[in-house]
C-alpha positions, 0 to 999 in steps of 0.5 A, a space after each residue: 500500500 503506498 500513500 495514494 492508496 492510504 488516503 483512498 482508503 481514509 477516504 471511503 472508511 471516513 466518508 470524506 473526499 480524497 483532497 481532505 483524507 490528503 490533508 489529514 494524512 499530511 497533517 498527521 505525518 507533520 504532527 508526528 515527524 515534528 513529535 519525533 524531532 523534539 525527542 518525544 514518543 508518539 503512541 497510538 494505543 492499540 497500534 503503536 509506538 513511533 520513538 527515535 532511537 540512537 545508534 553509536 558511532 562505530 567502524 565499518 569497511 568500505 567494501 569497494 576499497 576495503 578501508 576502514 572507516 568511521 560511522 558517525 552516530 546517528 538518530 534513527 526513528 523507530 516504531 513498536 507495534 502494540 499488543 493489538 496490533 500483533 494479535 490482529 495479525 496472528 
């Protein structure tokens, strides 16, 4: 499912027209991204969990040449699926 067939979906399900499914999508995914940046953890009860994660720096090889070189750390966003989630794909 891409995005055009989210806001489709959100569309028939909340009997409203596609152009207003697209904002409410964007505004959720704005409201989110904006959520994570600031450090915070955004849960949907019964879907889950979106949270940033961190990874640390680390070596790695550069697998043309062969040469070790240095990953930076980095910020990583994350998602948990919640209870209801894992049990309604069982």
């Amino acid at each position: 499912m891409n995005k055009n067939d989210l806001i489709d979906a959100i569309s028939r399900h909340a009997d409203i027209s596609k152009a207003a499914a697209g904002r409410a999508l964007d505004a959720t995914m704005q409201s989110i991204k904006g959520s994570l940046k600031k450090g915070d953890i955004v849960t949907l009860v019964g879907f889950g969990s979106f949270y940033v994660g961190r990874r640390t720096a680390r070596a790695g090889r550069n697998p043309r040449t062969g040469d070790t070189i240095r990953i930076p750390p980095a910020k990583v966003p994350k998602f948990r699926a919640g209870k209801a989630l894992k049990d309604e794909l069982k």
